[in-house]
KOLMARRO-665996 format. One record per residue (C-alpha): residue number from 1; residue in three letters; x, y, z. Coordinates in Angstrom, 2 decimals. Example, Ala and Ser with C-alpha at 12.3 -4.5 7.8 and 13.67 -1.06 7.14 Angstrom:
# KOLMARRO-665996
+------+------+---------+---------+---------+
: kevo : miba :      px :      py :      pz :
+------+------+---------+---------+---------+
:    1 :  ALA :   12.30 :   -4.50 :    7.80 :
:    2 :  SER :   13.67 :   -1.06 :    7.14 :
+------+------+---------+---------+---------+
***
This chain:
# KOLMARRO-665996
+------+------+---------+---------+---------+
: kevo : miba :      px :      py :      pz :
+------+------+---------+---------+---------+
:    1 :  UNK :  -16.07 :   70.92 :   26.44 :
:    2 :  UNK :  -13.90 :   74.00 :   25.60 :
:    3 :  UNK :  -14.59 :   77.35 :   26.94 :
:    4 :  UNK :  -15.37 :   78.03 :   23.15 :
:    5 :  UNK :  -17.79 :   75.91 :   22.99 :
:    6 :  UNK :  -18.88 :   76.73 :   26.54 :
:    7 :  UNK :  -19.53 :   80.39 :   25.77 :
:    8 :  UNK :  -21.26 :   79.18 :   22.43 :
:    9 :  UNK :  -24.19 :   77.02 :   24.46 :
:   10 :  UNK :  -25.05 :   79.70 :   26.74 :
:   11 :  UNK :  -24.71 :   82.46 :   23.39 :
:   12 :  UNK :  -27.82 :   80.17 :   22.05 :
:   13 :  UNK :  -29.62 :   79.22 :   25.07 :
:   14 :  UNK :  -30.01 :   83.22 :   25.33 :
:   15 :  UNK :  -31.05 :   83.53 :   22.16 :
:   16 :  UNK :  -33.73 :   80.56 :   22.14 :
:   17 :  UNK :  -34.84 :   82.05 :   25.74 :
:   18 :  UNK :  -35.58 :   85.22 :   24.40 :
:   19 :  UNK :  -37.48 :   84.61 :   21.40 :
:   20 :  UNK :  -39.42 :   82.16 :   24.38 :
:   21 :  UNK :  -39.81 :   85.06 :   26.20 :
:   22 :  UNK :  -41.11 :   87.01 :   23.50 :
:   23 :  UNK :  -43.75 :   84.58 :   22.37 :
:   24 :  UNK :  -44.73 :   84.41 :   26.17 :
:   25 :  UNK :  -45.24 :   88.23 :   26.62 :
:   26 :  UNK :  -47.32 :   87.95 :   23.25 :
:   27 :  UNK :  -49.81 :   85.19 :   24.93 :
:   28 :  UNK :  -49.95 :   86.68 :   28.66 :
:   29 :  UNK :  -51.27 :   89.95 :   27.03 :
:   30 :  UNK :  -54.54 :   87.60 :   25.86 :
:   31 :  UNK :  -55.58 :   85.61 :   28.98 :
:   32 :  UNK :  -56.65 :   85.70 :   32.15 :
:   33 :  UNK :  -54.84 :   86.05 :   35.43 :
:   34 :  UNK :  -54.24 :   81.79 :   36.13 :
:   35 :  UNK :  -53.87 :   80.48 :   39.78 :
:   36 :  UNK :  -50.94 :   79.02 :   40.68 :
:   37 :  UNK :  -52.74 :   75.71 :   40.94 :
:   38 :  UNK :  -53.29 :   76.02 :   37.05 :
:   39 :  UNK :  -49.61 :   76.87 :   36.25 :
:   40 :  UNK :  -48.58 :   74.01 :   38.31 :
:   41 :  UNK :  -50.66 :   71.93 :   35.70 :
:   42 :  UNK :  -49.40 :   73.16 :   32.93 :
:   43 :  UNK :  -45.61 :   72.51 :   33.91 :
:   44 :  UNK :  -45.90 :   69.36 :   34.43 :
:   45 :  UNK :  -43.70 :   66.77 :   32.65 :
:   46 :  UNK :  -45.85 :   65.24 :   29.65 :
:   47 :  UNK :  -47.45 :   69.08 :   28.93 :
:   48 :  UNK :  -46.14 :   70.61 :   25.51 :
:   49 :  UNK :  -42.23 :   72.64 :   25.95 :
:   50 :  UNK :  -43.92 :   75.83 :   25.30 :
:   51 :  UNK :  -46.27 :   75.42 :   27.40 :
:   52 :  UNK :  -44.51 :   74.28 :   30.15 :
:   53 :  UNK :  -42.07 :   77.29 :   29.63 :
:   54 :  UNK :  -44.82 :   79.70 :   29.66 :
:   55 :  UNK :  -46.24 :   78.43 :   32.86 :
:   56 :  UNK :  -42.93 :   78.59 :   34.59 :
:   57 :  UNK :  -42.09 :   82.51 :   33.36 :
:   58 :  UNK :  -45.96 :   83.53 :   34.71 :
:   59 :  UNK :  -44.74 :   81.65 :   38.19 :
:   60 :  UNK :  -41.75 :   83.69 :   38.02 :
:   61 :  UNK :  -43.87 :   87.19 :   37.27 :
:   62 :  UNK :  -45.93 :   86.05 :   41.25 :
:   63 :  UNK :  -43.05 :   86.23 :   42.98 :
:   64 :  UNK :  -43.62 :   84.81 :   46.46 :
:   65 :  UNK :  -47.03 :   84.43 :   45.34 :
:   66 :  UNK :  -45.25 :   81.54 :   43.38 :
:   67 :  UNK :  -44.18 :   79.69 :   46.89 :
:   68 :  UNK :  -46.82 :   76.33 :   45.76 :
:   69 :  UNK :  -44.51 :   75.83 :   42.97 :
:   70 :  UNK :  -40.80 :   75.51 :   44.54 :
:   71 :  UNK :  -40.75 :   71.44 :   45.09 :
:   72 :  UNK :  -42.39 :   71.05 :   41.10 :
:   73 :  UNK :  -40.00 :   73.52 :   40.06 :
:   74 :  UNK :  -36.80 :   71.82 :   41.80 :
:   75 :  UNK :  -37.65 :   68.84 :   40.06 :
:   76 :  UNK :  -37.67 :   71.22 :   36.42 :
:   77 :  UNK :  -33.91 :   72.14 :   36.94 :
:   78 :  UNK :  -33.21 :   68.47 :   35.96 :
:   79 :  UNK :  -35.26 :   68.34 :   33.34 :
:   80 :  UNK :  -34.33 :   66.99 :   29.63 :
:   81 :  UNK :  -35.08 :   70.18 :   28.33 :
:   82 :  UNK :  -32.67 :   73.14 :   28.57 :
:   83 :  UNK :  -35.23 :   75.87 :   27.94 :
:   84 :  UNK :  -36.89 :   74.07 :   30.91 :
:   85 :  UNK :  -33.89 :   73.58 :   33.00 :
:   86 :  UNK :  -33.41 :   77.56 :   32.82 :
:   87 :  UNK :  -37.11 :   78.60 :   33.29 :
:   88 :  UNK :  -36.70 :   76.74 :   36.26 :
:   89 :  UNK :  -33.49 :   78.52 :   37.56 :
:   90 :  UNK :  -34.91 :   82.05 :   37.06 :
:   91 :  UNK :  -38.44 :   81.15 :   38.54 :
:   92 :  UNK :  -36.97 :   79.89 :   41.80 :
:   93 :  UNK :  -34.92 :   83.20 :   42.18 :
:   94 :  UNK :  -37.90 :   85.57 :   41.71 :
:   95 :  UNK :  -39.74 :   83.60 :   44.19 :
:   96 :  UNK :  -37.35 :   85.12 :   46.77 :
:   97 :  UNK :  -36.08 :   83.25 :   50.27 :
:   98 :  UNK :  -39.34 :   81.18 :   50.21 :
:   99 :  UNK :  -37.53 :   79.28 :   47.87 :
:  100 :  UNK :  -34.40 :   78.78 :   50.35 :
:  101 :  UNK :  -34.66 :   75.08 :   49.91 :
:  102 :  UNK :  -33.90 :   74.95 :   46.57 :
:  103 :  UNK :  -30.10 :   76.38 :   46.91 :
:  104 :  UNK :  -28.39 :   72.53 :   46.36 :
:  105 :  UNK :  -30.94 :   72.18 :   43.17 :
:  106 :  UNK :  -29.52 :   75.64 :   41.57 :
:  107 :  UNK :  -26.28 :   74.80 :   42.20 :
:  108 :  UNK :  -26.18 :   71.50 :   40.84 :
:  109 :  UNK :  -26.51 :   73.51 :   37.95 :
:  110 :  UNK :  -22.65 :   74.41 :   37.64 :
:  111 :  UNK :  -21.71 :   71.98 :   35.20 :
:  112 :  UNK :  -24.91 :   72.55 :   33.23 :
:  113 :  UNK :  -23.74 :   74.59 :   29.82 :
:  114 :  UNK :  -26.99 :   75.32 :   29.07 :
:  115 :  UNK :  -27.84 :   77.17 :   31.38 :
:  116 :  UNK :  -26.32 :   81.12 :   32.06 :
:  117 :  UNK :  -24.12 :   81.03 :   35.02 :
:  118 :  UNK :  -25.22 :   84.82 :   35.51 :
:  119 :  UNK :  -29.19 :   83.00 :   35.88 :
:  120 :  UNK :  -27.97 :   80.71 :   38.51 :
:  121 :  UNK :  -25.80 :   83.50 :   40.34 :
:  122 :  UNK :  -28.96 :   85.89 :   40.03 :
:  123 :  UNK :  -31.44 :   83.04 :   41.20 :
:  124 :  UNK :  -29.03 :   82.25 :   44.12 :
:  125 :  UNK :  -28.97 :   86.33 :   45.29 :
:  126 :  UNK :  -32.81 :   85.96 :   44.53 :
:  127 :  UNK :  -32.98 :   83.75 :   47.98 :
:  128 :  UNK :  -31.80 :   86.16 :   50.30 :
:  129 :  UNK :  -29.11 :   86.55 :   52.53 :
:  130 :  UNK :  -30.18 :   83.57 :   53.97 :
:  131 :  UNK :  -27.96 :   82.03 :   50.91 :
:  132 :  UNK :  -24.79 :   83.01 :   52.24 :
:  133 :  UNK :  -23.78 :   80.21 :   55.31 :
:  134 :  UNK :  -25.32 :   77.77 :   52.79 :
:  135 :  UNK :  -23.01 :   78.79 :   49.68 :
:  136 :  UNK :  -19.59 :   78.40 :   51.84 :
:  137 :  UNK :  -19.39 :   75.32 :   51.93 :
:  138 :  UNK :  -19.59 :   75.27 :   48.03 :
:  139 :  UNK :  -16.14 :   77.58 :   48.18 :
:  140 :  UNK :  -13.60 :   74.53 :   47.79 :
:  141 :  UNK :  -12.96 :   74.83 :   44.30 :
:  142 :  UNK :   -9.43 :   73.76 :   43.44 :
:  143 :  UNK :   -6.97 :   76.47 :   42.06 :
:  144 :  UNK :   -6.03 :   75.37 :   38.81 :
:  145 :  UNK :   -7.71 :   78.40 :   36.61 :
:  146 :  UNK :   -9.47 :   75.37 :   34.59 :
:  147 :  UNK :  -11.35 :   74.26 :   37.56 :
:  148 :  UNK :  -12.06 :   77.76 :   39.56 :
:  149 :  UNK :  -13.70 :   78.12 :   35.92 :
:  150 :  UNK :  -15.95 :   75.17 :   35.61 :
:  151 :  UNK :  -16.21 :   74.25 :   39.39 :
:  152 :  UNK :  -19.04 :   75.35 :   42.15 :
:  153 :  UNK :  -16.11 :   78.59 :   43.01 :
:  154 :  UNK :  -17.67 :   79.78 :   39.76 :
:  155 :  UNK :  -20.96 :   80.18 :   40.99 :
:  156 :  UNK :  -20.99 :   80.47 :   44.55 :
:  157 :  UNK :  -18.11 :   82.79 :   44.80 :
:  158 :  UNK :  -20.05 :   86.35 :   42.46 :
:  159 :  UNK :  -23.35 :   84.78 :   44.28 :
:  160 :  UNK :  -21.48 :   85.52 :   47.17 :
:  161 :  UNK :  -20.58 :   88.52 :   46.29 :
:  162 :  UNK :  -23.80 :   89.76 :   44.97 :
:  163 :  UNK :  -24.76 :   89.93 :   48.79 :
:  164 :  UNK :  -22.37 :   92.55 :   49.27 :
:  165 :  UNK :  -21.08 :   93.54 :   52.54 :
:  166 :  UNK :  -23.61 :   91.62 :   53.95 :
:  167 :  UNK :  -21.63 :   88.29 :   53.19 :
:  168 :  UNK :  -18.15 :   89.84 :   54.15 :
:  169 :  UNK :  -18.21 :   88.05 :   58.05 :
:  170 :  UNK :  -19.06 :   84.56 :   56.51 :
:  171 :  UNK :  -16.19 :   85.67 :   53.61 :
:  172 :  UNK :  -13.76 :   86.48 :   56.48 :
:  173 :  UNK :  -14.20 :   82.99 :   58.53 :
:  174 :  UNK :  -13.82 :   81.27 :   55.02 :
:  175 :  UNK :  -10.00 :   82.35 :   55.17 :
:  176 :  UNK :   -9.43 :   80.10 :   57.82 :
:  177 :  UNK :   -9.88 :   76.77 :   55.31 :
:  178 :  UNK :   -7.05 :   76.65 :   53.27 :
:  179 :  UNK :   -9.25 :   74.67 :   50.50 :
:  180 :  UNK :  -12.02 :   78.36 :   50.95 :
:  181 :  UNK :   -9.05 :   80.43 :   50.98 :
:  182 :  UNK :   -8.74 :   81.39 :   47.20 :
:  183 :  UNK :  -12.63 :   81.26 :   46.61 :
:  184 :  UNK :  -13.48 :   83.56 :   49.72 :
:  185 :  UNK :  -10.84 :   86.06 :   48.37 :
:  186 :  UNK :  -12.46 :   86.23 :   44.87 :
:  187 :  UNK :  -15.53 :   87.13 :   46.68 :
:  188 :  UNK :  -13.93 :   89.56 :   49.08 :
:  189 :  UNK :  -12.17 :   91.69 :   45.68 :
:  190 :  UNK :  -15.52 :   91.33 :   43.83 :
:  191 :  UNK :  -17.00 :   93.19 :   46.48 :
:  192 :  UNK :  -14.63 :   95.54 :   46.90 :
:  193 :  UNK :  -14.20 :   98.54 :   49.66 :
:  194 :  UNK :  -17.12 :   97.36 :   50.94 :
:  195 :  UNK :  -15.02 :   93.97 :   52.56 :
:  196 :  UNK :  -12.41 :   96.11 :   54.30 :
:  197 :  UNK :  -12.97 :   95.05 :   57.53 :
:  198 :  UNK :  -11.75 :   91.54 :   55.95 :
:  199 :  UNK :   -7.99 :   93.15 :   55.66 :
:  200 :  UNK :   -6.73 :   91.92 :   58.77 :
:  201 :  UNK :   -7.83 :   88.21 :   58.03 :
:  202 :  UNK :   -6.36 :   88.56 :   54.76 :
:  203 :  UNK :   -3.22 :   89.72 :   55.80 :
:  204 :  UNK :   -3.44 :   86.43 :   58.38 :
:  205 :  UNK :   -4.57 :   84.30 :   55.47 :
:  206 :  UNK :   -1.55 :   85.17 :   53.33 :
:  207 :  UNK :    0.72 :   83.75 :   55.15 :
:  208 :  UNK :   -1.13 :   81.02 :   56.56 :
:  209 :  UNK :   -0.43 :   77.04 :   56.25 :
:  210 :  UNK :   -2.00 :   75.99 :   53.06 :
:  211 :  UNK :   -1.56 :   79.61 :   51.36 :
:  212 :  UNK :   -0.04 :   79.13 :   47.80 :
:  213 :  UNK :    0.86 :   81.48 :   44.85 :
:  214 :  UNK :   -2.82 :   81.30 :   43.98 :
:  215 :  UNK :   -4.21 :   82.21 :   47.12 :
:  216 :  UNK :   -1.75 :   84.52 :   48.12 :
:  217 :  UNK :   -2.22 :   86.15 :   44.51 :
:  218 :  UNK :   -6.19 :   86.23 :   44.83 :
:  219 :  UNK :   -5.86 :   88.03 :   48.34 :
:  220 :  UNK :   -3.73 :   90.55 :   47.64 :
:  221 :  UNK :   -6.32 :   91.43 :   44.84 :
:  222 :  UNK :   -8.54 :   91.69 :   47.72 :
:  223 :  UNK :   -6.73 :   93.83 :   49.58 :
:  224 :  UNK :   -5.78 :   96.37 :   46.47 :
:  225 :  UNK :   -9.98 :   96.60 :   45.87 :
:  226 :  UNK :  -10.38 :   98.28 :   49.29 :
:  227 :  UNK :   -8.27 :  101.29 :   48.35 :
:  228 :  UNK :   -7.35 :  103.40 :   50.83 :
:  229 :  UNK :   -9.30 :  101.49 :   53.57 :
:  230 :  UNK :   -6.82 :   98.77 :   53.64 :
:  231 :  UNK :   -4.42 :  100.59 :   56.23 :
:  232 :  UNK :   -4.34 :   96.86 :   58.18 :
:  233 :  UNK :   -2.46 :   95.84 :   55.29 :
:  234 :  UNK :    0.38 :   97.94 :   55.03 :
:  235 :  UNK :    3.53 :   96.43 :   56.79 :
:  236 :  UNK :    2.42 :   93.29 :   54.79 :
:  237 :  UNK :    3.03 :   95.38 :   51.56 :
:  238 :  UNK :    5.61 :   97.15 :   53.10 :
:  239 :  UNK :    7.34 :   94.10 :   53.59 :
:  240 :  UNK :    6.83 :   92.18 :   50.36 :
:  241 :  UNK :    7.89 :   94.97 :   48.07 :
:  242 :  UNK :   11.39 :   95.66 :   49.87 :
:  243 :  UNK :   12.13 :   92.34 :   51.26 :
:  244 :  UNK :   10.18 :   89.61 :   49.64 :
:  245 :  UNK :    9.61 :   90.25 :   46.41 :
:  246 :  UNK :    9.92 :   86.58 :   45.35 :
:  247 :  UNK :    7.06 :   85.95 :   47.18 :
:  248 :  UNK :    4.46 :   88.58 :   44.75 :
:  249 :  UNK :    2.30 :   86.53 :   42.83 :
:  250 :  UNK :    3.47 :   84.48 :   40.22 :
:  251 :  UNK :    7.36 :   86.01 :   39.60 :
:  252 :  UNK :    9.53 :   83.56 :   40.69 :
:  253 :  UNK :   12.67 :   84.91 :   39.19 :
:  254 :  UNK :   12.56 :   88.05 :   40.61 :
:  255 :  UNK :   10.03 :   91.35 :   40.37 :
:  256 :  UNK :   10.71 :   93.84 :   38.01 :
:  257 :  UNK :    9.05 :   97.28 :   38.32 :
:  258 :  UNK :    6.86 :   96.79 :   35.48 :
:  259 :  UNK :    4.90 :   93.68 :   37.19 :
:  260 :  UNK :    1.30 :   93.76 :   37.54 :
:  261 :  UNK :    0.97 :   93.08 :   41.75 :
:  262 :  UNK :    4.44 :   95.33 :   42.33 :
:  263 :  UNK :    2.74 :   98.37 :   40.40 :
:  264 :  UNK :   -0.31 :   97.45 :   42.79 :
:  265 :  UNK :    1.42 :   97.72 :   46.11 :
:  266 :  UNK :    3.15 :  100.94 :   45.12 :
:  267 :  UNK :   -0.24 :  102.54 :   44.58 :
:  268 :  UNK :   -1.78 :  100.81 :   47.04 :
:  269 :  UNK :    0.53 :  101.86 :   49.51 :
:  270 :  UNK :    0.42 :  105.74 :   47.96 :
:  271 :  UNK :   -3.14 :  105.51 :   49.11 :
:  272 :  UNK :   -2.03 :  104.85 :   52.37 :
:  273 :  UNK :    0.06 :  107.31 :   53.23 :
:  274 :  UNK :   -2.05 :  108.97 :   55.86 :
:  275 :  UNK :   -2.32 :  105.50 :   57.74 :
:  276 :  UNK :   -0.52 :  105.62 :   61.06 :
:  277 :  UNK :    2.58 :  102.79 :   61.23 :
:  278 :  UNK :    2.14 :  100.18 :   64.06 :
:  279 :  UNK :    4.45 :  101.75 :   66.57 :
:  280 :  UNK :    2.45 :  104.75 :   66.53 :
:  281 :  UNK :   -1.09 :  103.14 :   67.14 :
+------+------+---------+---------+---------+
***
């Protein structure tokens, strides 16, 4: 499946969802308050789509009320139907860290393209930061851009980062994989000057065994989102822009002043003036 067509199944899964949601708000307005043993009837495989979808989105509204409905609703995110599948992702995230168990089941749901990779990352922040030690071992994806696209780096890497600087230490040991190296750094630039006490493992990390042009080009990304708190990094960039310029991202005949990552270190660096050199720590 091309991105295209990618983009195009979650454009009208969003749209079908809404007008679901619509029609739901319409019917909750007319009855009674159910109990959760109710809704857990009217989910169940066999029951009619709609109402099955409508069941799922007043589980969602409980909350952690909702908890008697995780194991039924684990089962849902495999179910035929896609409206299903994705009532199922967002009910499990409202339902909070009760629903901690159910972190393989939502992401299983990478290669689904029916269902909104923003629901899943949402549903997966939804769980708490108990999430976090169980989403890196899900940062392996390869580095080809095709598969950090379509792989489990997609999701678990902005669910990561949703957690904020809360997920930065777990972020920072992930360096030390080569395979986590290029996922973990995503994460640490998505969350931005928050991660800066990840600089020193990134400067480690880029020029670690196992560090490619892709790694070594998603960390220094890292390191430019922490502005002028990245003083840790600054003989690295000192170094790179006067005597390996080779080495900056993806120019391998040479840098040329106009190239995205040399532009970077320069201002980087400019923010870094006041930092202190080594020999004077």
């Amino acid at each position: 499946m091309t991105e295209r067509h990618a983009l195009l199944c979650v454009t009208c899964t969003a749209m079908v969802l809404a007008a679901l949601a619509k029609t739901h708000a319409s019917a909750q307005a007319d009855r009674p308050p159910r109990t959760c043993l109710e809704l857990l009837g009217e989910m169940q495989p066999g029951q009619p789509e709609p109402m099955r979808y409508d069941a799922m989105m007043a589980l969602a509204a409980r909350g952690s009320d909702a908890a008697c409905a995780i194991d039924p609703l684990r089962q849902a995110t495999r179910d035929d139907g896609f409206q299903i599948r994705a009532a199922a992702v967002q009910a499990l995230g409202k339902i909070g860290p009760h629903a901690i168990r159910a972190l393989d089941d939502l992401m299983a749901r990478w290669r689904d393209a029916e269902v909104d990779p923003r629901d899943i990352v949402a549903a997966l922040h939804g769980l708490g930061p108990g999430a976090i030690p169980r989403l890196v071992p899900y940062l392996n994806a390869k580095r080809a851009f095709g598969e950090i696209a379509n792989g489990t780096n997609g999701i678990a890497s902005p669910a990561m980062a949703t957690f904020g600087s809360e997920a930065v230490p777990a972020l920072t040991r992930a360096l030390r994989r080569a395979k986590a190296r290029f996922a973990a750094a995503s994460a640490l630039r998505a969350i931005g000057p928050s991660a800066a006490s990840a600089v020193s493992a990134l400067v480690v990390a880029y020029d670690a065994k196992g560090s490619d042009e892709w790694d070594r080009g998603a960390i220094l990304s890292a390191i430019f989102a922490t502005g002028d708190r990245a003083c840790a990094a600054r003989p690295l960039l000192e170094r790179l822009i006067v005597t390996e310029p080779q080495r900056l991202g993806f120019a391998r005949s040479g840098l040329a002043p106009q190239d995205y990552q040399y532009t970077q270190i320069q201002s980087t660096l400019s923010k870094l003036s006041a930092c202190l050199p080594p020999t004077s720590r």
